[in-house]
RODO-2510 file (C-alpha; in nm, 4 decimals, decimal comma):
residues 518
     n   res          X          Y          Z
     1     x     3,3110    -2,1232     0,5969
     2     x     3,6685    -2,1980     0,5864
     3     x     3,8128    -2,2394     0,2424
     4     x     3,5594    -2,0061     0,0334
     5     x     3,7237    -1,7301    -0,1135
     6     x     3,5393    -1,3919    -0,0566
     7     x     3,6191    -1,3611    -0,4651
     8     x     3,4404    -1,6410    -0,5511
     9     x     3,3607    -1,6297    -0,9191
    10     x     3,0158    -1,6521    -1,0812
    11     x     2,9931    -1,7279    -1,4525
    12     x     3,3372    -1,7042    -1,6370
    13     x     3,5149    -1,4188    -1,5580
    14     x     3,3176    -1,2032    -1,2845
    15     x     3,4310    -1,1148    -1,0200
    16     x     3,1835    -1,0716    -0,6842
    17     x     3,2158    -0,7282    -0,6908
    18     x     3,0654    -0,7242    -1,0464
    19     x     2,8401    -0,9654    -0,9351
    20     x     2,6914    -0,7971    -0,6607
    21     x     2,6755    -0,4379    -0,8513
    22     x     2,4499    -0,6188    -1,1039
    23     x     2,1894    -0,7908    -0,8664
    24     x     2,1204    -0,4622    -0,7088
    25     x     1,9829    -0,3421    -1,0404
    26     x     2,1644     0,0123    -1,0259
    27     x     1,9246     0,1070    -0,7897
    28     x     1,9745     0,4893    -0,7302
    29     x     1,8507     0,3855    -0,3116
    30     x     2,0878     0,1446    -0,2592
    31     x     2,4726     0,1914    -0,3071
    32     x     2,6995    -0,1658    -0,1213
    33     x     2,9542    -0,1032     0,0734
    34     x     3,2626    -0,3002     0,2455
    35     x     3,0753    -0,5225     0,5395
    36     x     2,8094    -0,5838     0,2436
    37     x     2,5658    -0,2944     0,3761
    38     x     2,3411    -0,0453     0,1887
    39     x     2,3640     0,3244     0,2688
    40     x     2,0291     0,3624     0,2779
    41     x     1,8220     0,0990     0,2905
    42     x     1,7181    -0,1318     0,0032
    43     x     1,3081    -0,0399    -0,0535
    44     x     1,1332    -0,3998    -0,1136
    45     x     0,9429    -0,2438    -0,4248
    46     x     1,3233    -0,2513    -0,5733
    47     x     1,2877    -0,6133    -0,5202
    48     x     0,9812    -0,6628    -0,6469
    49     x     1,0270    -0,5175    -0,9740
    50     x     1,2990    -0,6916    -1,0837
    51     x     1,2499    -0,9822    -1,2960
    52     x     1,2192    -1,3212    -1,1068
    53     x     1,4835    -1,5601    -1,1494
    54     x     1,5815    -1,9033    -0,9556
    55     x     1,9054    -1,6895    -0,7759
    56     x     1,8124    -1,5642    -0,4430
    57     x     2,0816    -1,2665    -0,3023
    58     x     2,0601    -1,2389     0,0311
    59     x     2,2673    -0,9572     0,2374
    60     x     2,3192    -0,8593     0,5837
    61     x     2,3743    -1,2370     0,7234
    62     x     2,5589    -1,2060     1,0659
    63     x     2,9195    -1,3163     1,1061
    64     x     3,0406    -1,6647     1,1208
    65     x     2,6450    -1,7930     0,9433
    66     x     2,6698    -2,1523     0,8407
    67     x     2,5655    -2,2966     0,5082
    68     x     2,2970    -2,4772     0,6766
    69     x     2,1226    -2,1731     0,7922
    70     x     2,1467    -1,9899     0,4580
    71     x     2,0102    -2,2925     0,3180
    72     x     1,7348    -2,3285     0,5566
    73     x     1,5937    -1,9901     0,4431
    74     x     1,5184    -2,1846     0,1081
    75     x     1,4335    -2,5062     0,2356
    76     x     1,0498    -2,4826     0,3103
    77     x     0,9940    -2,3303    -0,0852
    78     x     1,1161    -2,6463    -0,2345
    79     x     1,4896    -2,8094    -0,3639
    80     x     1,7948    -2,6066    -0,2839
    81     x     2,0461    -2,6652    -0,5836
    82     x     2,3087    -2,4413    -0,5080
    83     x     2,4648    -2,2373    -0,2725
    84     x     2,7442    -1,9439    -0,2676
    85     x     2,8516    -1,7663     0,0019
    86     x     3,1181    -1,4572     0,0413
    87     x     3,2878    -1,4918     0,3367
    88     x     3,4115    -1,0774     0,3535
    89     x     3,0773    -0,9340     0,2619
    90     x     2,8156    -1,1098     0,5133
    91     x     2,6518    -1,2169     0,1474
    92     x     2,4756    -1,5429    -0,0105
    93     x     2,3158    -1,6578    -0,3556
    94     x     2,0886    -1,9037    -0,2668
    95     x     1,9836    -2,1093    -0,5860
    96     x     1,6507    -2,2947    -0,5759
    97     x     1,5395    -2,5666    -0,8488
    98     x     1,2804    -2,3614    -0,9852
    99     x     1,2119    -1,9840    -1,0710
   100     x     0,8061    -2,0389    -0,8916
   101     x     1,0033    -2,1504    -0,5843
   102     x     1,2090    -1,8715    -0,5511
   103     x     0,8969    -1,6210    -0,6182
   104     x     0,7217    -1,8213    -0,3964
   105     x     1,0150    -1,7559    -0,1269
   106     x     1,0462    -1,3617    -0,2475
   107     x     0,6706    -1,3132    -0,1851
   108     x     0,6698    -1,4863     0,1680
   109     x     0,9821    -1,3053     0,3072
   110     x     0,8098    -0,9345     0,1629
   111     x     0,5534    -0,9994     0,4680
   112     x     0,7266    -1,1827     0,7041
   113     x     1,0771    -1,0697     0,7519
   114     x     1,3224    -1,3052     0,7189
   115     x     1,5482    -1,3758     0,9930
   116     x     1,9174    -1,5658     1,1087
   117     x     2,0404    -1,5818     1,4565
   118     x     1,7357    -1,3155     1,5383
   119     x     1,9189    -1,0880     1,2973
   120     x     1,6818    -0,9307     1,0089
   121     x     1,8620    -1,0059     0,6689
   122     x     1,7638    -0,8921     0,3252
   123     x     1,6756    -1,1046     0,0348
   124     x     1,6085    -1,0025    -0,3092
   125     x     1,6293    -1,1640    -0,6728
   126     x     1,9989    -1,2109    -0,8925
   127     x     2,0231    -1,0628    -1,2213
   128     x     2,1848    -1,4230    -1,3180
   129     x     1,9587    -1,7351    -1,4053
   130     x     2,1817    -1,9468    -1,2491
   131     x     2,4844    -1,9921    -1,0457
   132     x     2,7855    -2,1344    -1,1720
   133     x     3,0224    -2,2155    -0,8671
   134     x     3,4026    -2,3085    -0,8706
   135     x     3,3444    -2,6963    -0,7050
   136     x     3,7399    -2,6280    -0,5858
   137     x     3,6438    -2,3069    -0,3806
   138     x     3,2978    -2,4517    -0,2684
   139     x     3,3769    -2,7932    -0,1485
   140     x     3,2183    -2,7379     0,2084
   141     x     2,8844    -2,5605     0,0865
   142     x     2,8697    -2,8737    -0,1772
   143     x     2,8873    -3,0747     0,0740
   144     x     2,6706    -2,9224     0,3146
   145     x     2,4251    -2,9147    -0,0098
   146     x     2,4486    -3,2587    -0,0691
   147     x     2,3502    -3,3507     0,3168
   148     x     2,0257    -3,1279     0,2426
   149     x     1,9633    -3,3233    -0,0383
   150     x     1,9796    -3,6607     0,1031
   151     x     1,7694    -3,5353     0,3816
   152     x     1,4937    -3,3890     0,1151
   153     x     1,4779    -3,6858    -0,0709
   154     x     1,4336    -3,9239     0,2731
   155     x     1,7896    -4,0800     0,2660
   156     x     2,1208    -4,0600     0,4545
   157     x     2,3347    -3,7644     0,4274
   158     x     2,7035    -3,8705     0,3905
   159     x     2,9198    -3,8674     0,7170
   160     x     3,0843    -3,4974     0,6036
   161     x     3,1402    -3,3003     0,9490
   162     x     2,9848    -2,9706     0,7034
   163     x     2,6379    -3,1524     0,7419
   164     x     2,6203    -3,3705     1,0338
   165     x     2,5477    -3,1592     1,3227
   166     x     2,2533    -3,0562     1,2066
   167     x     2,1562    -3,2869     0,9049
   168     x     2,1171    -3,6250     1,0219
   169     x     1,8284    -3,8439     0,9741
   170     x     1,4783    -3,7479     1,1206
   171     x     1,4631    -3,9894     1,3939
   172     x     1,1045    -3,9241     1,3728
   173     x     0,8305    -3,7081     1,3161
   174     x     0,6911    -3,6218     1,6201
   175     x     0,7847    -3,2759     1,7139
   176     x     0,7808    -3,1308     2,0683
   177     x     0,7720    -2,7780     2,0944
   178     x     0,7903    -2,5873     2,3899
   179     x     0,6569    -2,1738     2,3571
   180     x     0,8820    -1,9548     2,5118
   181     x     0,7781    -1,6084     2,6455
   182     x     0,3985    -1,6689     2,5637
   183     x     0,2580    -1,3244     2,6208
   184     x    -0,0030    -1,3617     2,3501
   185     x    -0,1809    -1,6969     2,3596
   186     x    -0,0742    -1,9632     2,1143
   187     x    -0,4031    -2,1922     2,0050
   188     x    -0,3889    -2,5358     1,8886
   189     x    -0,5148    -2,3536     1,5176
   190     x    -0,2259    -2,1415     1,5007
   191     x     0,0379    -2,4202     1,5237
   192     x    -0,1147    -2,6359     1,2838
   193     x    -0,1004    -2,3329     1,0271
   194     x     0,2497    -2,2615     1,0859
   195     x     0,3659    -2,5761     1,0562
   196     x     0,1615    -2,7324     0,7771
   197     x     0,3917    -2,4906     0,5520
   198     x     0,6606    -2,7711     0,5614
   199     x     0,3970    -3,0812     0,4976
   200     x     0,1092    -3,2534     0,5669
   201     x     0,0142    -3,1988     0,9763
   202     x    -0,1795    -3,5165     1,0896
   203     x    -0,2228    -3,5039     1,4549
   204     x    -0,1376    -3,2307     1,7614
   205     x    -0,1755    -3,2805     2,0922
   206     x    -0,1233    -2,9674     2,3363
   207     x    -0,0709    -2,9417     2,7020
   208     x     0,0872    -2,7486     2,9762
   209     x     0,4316    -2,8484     3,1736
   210     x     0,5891    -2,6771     3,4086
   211     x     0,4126    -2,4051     3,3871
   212     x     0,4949    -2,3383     2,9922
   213     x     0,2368    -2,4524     2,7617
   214     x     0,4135    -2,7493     2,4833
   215     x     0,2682    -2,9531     2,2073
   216     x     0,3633    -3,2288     2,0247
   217     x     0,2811    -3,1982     1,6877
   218     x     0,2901    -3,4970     1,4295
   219     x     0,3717    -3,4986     1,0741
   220     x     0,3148    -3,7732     0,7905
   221     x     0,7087    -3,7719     0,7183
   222     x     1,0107    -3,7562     0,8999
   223     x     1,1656    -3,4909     0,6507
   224     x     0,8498    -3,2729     0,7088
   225     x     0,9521    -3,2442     1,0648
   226     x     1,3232    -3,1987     0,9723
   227     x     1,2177    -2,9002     0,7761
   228     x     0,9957    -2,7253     0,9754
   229     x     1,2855    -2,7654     1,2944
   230     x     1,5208    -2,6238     1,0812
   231     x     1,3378    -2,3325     0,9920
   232     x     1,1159    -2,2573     1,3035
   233     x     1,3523    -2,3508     1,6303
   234     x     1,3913    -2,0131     1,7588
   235     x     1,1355    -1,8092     1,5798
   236     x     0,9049    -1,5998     1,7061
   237     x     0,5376    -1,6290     1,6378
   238     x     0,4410    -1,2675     1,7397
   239     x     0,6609    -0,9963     1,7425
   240     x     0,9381    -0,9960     2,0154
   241     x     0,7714    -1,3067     2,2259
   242     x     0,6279    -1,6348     2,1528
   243     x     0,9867    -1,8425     2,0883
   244     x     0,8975    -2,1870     1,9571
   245     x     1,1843    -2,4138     2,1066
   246     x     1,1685    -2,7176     1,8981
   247     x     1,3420    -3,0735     1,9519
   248     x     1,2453    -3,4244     1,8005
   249     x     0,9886    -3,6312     2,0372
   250     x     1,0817    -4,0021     2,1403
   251     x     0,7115    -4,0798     2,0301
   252     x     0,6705    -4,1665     1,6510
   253     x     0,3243    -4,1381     1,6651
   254     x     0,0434    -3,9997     1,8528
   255     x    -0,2484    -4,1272     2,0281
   256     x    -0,5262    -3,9033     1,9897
   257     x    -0,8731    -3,9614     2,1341
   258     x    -1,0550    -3,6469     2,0542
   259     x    -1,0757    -3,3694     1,8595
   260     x    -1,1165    -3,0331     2,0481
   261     x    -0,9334    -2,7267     2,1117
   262     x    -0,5979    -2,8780     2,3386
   263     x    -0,5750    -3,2312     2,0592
   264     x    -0,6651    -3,3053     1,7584
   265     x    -0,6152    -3,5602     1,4701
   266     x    -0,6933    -3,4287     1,1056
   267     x    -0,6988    -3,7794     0,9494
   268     x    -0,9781    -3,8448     1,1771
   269     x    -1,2463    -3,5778     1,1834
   270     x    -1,5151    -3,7531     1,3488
   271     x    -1,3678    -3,7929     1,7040
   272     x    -1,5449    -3,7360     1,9662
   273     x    -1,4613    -3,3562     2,1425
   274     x    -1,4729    -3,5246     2,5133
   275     x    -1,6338    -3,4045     2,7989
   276     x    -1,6877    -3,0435     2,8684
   277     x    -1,4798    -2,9475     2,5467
   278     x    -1,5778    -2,7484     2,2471
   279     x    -1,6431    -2,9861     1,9331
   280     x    -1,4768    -2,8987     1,6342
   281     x    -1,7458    -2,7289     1,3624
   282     x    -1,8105    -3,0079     1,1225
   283     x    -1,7177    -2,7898     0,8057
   284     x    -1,3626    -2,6645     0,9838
   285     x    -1,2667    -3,0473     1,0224
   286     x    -1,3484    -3,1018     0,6789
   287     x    -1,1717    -2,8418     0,5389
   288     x    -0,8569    -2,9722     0,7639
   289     x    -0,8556    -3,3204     0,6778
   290     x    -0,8461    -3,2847     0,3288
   291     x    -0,5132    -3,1454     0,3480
   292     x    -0,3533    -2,9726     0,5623
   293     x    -0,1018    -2,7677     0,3527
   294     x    -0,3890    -2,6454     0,1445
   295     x    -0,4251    -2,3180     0,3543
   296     x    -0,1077    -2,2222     0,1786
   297     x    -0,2699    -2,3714    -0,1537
   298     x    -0,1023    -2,3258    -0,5385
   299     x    -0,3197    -2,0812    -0,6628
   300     x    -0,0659    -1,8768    -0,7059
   301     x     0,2545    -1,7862    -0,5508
   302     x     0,1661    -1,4758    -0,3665
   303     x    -0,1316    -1,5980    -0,1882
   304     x     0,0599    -1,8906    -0,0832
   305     x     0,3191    -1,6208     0,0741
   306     x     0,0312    -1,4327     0,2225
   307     x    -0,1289    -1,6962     0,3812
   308     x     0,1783    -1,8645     0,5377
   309     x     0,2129    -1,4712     0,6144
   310     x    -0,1139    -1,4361     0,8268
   311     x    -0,0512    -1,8326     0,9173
   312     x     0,2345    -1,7212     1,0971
   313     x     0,0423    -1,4276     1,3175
   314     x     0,3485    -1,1659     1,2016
   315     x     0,1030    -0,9089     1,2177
   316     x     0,3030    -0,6349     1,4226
   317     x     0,1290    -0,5916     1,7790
   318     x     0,0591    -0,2222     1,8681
   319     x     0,3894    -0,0525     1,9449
   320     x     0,6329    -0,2849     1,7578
   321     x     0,6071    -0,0641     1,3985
   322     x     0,7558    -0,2020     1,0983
   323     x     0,9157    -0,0342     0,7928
   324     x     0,6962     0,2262     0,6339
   325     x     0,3494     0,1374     0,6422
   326     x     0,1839     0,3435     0,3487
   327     x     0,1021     0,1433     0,1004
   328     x     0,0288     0,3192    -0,3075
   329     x    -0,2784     0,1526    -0,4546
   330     x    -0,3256     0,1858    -0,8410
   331     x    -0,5534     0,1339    -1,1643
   332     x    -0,8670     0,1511    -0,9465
   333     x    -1,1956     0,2034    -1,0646
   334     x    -1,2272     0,6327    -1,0260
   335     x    -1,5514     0,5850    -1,0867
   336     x    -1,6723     0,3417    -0,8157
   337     x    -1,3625     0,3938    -0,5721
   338     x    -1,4396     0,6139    -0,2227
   339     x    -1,1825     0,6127     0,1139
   340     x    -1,4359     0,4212     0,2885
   341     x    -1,4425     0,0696     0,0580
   342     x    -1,0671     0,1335     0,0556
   343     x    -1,0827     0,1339     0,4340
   344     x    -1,3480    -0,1785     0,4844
   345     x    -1,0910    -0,3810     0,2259
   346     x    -0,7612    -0,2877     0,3812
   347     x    -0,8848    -0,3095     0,6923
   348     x    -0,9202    -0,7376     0,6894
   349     x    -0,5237    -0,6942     0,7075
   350     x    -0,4776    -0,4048     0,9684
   351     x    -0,5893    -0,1036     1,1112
   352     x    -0,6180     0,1686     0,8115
   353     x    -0,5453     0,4778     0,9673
   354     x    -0,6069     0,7503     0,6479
   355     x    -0,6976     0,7030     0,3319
   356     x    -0,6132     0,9840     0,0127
   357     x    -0,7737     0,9137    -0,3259
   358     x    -0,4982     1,1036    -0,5252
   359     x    -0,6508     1,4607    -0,6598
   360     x    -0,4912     1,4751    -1,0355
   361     x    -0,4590     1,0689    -1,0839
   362     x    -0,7979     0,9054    -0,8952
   363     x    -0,7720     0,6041    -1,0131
   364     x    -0,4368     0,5770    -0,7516
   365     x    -0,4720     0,6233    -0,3760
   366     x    -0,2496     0,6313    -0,0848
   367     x    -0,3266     0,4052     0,2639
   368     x    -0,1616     0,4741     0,5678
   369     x    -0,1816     0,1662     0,7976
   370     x    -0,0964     0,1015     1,1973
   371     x     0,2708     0,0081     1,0598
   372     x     0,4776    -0,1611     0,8125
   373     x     0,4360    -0,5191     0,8947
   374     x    -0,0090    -0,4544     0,8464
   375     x     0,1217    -0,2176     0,4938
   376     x     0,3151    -0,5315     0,3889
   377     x     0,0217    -0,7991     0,4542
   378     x    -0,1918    -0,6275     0,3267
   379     x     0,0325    -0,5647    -0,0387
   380     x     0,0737    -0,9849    -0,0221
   381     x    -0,3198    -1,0474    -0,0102
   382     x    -0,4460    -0,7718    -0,2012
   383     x    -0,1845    -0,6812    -0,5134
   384     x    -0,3646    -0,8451    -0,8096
   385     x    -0,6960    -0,8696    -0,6783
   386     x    -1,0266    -0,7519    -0,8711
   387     x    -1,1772    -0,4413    -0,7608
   388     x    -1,4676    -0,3150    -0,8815
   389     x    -1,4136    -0,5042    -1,2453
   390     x    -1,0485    -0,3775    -1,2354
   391     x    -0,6834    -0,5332    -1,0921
   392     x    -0,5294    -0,3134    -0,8473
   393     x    -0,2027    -0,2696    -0,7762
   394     x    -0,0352    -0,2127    -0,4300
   395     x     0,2777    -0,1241    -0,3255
   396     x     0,5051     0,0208    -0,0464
   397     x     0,5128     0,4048    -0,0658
   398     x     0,8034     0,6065    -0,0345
   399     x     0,5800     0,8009     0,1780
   400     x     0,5906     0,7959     0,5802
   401     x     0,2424     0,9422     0,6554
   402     x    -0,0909     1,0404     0,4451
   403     x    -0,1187     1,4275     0,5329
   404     x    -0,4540     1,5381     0,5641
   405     x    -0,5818     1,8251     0,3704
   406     x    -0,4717     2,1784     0,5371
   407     x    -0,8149     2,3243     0,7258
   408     x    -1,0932     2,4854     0,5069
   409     x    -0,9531     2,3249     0,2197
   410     x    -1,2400     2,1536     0,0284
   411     x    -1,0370     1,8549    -0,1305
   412     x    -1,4111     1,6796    -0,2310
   413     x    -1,3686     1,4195     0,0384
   414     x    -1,0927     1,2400    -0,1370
   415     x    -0,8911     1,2033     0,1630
   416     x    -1,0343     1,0519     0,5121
   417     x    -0,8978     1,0148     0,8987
   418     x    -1,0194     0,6928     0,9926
   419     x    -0,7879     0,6858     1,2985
   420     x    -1,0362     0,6968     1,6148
   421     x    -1,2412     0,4529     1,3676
   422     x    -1,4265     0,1476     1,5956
   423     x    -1,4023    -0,0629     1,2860
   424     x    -1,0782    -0,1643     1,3483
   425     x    -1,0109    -0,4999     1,3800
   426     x    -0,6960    -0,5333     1,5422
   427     x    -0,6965    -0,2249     1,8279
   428     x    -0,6348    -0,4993     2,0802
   429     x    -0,2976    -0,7000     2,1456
   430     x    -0,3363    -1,0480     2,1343
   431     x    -0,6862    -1,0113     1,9305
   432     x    -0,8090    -1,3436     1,7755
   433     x    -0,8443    -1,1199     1,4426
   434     x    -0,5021    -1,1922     1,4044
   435     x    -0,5524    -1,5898     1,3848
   436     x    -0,8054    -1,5336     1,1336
   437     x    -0,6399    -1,3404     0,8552
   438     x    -0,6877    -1,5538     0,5232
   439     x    -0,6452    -1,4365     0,1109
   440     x    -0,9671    -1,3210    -0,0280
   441     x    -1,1772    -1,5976    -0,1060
   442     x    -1,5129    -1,6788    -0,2476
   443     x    -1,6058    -1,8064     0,0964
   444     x    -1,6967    -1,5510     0,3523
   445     x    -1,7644    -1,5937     0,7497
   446     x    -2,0204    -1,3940     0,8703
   447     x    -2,0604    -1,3389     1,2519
   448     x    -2,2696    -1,1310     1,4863
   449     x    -2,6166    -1,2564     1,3030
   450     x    -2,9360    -1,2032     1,4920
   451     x    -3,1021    -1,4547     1,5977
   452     x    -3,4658    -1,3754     1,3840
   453     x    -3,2239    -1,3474     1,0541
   454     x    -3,2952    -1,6706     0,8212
   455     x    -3,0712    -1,7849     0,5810
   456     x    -3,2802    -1,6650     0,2987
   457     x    -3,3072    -1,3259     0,4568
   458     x    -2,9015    -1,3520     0,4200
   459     x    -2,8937    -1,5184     0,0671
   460     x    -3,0738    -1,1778    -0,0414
   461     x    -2,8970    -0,9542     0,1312
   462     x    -2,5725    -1,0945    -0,0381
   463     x    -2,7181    -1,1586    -0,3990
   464     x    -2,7962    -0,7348    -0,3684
   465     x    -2,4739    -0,6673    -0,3507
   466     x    -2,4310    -0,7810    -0,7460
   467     x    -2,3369    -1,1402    -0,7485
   468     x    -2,4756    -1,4969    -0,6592
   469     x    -2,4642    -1,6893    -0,3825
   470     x    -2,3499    -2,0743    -0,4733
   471     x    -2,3892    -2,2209    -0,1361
   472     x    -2,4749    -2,0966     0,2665
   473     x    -2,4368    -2,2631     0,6271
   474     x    -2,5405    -2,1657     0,9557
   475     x    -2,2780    -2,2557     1,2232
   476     x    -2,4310    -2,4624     1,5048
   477     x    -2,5221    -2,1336     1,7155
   478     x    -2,6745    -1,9251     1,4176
   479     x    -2,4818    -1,6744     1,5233
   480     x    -2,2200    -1,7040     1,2785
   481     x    -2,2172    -1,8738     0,8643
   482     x    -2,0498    -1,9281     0,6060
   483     x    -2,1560    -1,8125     0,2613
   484     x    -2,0106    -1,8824    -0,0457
   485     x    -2,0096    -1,6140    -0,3947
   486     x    -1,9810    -1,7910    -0,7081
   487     x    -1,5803    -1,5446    -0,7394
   488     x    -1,3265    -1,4353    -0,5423
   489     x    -1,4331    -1,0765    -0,6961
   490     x    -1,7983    -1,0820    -0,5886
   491     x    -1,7334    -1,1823    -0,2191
   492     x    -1,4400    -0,8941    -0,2381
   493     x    -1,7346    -0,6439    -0,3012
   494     x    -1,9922    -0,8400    -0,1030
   495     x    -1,7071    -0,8057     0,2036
   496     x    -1,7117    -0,4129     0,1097
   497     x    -2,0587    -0,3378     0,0705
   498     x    -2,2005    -0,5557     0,3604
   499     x    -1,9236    -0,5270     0,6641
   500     x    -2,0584    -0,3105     0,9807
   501     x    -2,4430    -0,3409     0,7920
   502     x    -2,6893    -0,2562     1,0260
   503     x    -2,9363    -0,5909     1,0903
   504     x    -3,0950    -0,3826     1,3448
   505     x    -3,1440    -0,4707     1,7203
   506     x    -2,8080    -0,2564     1,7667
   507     x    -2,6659    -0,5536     1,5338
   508     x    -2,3808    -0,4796     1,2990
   509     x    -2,2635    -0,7633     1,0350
   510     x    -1,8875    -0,8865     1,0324
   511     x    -1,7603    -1,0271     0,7281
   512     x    -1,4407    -1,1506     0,6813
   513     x    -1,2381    -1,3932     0,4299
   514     x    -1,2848    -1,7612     0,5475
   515     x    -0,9853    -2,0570     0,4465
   516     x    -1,2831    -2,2900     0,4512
   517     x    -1,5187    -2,4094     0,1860
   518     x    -1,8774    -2,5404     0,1766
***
């Protein structure tokens, strides 16, 4: 970073100082200081209600960061434009080439915290639209930029030392990627929904080496696989373990001959699973090959960020607690709203352990989850969703617990312990609940079905819970289905009414979101 002033102007006649009192909105939490700090830390609903803009601030970079890793933070949301960092204040503004980008970004990093040299760092919108850099003070991030740009737009990157250690041409992409400290088990599933983030996945092939269990993992462009290296090598997949170590192959393509659980080739989906491995269910392979990246699909921003969020697995395991994790949840239906469909919703993102339906305002409630990384999930899928015919909004409490009411005090059953619950879905480390976290969708996957339950007897069911069921399949055991509602709202209340329902012969129904379609 040699050669960037730490007063580095911004606009005409601002100096950083003024520029970094204005993008933390005068929040009363939050006050900078010297090594570019907060006193007390920066709440993300501070963040999040500040107007969106293209200008990314991000504090609390280690010493000595590069350019490249700054930029890499932005890389995977789309076109990096511009770059400025201050050298004194362990500071960035990361400009991206358009404002849906940087929400995009925003959103994402609110459930999965963002991270450089294994160091948390804090990102946030500007107050400025753009960022107007002295080219005379910023010659190395410039040129660092430019090396990105080449790289994003599948040419050569000039021979500038700022960019070629780490931004030279793709020599292919194949990835190989090696799992470090695998105390959870990584599935062939899980890597192709991490990495499909930076492009189109075609083919994986998985395998174990010396005792460490590696893939190699094929993309349909070279500067896919540039991107995702950049941004993944070193990450964790689960908290604290699960290091993906990731280097280019020598291959530049794969050979794979079927598709089970250890390869698989999503251009292909009507390989052959091999002997004495699990086929691939017919509507899962069609749902891949289409498109890989469309788990992480445009419908808007914030589901994108929640399903790269789940894609990820960043749900906290039990003892590793994140920020606070009670989430505020308001304009809900008073009428219609109880603890326990509050509990059944939540509790497709973590383990709700109380619920309060707020006394003198019920149409706003208060959710404690297992810990903040669940709280924050759970905000990315669920803020803006329909519930009971009305949006609701969540957000991060200022509160650290939900206290229950004091004993003999009739409170009319607005507020519920649900912590020795056996509902929840994620008591065990390592789960495979925590592969399967998708948005709400119209599709839902049922499991634990008898075996004497027909799909009409199922088609019923769901139609009584107040909407219409547009299309149903058994998977090839019967014992699980998809079904499809003709909205995103019916299947939320289908999910609500119909989870844990009794189908007798000591049978309860799961229902859960599904990324796949009929």
């Amino acid at each position: 970073m040699d050669g960037i002033a730490s007063d580095v102007a911004v606009g005409v006649k601002r100096s950083s100082d003024e520029l970094l009192s204005g993008s933390l909105y005068n929040s009363p939490n939050s006050s900078v200081t010297a090594n570019g700090g907060d006193s007390k830390k920066l709440r993300v609903e501070d963040s999040m209600d500040s107007p969106p803009s293209r200008v990314i601030h991000i504090r609390k970079l280690p010493n000595e960061v590069s350019e490249t890793e700054v930029i890499a933070l932005g890389l995977p949301f789309g076109k990096v434009t511009n770059i400025l960092m201050l050298k004194g204040k362990n500071q960035a503004f990361l400009e991206l080439g358009t404002e849906e980008a940087a929400v995009t970004m925003v959103n994402y990093y609110t459930a999965v915290t963002p991270q450089v040299r294994n160091v948390p760092v804090f990102i946030q919108y500007s107050n400025h639209k753009e960022l107007k850099t002295d080219s005379a003070l910023n010659q190395r991030a410039q040129a660092v930029l430019q090396a990105v740009s080449a790289v994003q737009e599948g040419g050569s990157p000039s021979s500038d030392t700022a960019g070629e250690s780490v931004l030279t041409p793709a020599p292919s992409p194949v990835l190989r990627i090696i799992i470090d400290n695998m105390f959870y088990p990584v599935t062939l599933d899980v890597l192709q929904q991490i990495f499909s983030k930076f492009g189109t996945v075609m083919k994986i092939i998985t395998f174990t080496k010396n005792n460490q269990f590696q893939a190699l993992l094929q993309f349909s462009d070279p500067v896919n696989a540039q991107q995702a290296k950049l941004s993944l090598d070193g990450q964790n997949i689960y908290n604290s373990c699960c290091t993906l170590r990731i280097d280019f192959s020598k291959l530049v393509n794969l050979n794979v001959k079927y598709n089970n659980d250890k390869s698989r080739d999503y251009t292909r989906p009507e390989l052959p699973a091999g002997d004495g491995q699990p086929p691939v269910d017919p509507s899962v392979a069609a749902a891949l090959s289409k498109d890989s990246t469309s788990l992480l699909g445009a419908i808007s921003p914030l589901s994108a960020a929640a399903a790269a969020a789940a894609a990820a697995g960043r749900v906290a395991l039990s003892g590793h607690s994140g920020p606070g994790g009670v989430l505020l949840v308001s304009n809900l239906n008073d009428e219609m709203v109880t603890p326990q469909s509050l509990f059944t919703l939540f509790g497709v993102y973590g383990d709700v352990q109380r619920v309060k339906i707020l006394y003198n305002k019920k149409d706003s409630a208060l959710i404690q989850m297992s810990d903040g990384n669940q709280a924050q999930l759970a905000m990315s899928h669920l803020n803006g969703q329909k519930m009971y015919g009305k949006i609701i909004r969540v957000t991060l409490s200022k509160h650290q617990t939900v206290q229950l009411p004091r004993e003999g005090l009739d409170d009319q059953g607005l507020t519920k312990d649900f912590t020795s619950s056996p509902l929840h879905r994620f008591k065990k480390p390592g789960s495979k609940n925590f592969q399967n976290i998708f948005p709400p969708s119209a599709t839902l996957h049922l499991s634990n079905i008898p075996e004497n339950v027909t799909e009409e007897d199922l088609r019923l069911l769901f139609s009584n819970s107040g909407g219409t069921v547009k299309a149903f399949k058994f998977f090839q055991d019967r014992k699980m289905a998809l079904l499809q509602m003709s909205t995103v709202e019916e299947a939320i209340q289908a999910l609500i009414d119909l989870h844990n329902y009794d189908m007798g012969r000591g049978h309860r129904l799961r229902v859960s979101f599904s990324k796949s379609t009929i």
